[in-house]
N, C-alpha and C positions, 0 to 999 in steps of 0.2 A: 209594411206597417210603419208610420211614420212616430218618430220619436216624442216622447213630451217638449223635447230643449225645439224641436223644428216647428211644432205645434205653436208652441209659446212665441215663437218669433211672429210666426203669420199673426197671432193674435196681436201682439203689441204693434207690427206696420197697419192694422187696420184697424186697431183705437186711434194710432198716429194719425190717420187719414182722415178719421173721424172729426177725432179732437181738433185736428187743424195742427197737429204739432210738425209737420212735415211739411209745412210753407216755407220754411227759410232753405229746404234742400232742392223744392221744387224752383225757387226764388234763382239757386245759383243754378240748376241746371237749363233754366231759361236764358241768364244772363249769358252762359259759355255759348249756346245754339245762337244768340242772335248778333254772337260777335263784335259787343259794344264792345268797347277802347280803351274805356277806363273802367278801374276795381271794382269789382265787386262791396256793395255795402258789409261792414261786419254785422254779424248776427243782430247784435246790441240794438245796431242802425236800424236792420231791418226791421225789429221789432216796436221800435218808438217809432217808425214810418207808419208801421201800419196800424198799431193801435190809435194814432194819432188821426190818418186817414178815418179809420171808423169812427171816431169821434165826431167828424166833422160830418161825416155820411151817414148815418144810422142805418137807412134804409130802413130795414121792418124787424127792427130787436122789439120784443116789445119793452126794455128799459133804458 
């Protein structure tokens, strides 16, 4: 039987995945596999990149 604390963990990776909050782990573990050369973005970075990017993009929000 698995525990409340084990339970609670899957629950919160898969609001993370949901919500989208798990871009920036997915972000560096792309960066290490594809062996670019220079640093990694800090979080900060990545986050004004990509909000920035959807600005520009909308695609189909409806706002």
């Amino acid at each position: 039987m698995q525990t409340i604390k084990e339970l609670f963990g899957k629950f919160v990776w898969f609001a993370n995945g949901v919500l989208g909050a798990d871009r920036y782990q997915k972000y560096l573990a792309y960066h290490r596999q594809s062996g670019c050369d220079h640093a990694p973005m800090t979080e900060k970075e990545f986050w004004r990149d990509y909000t920035d990017r959807m600005e520009k993009n909308p695609g189909s929000r409806c706002c």
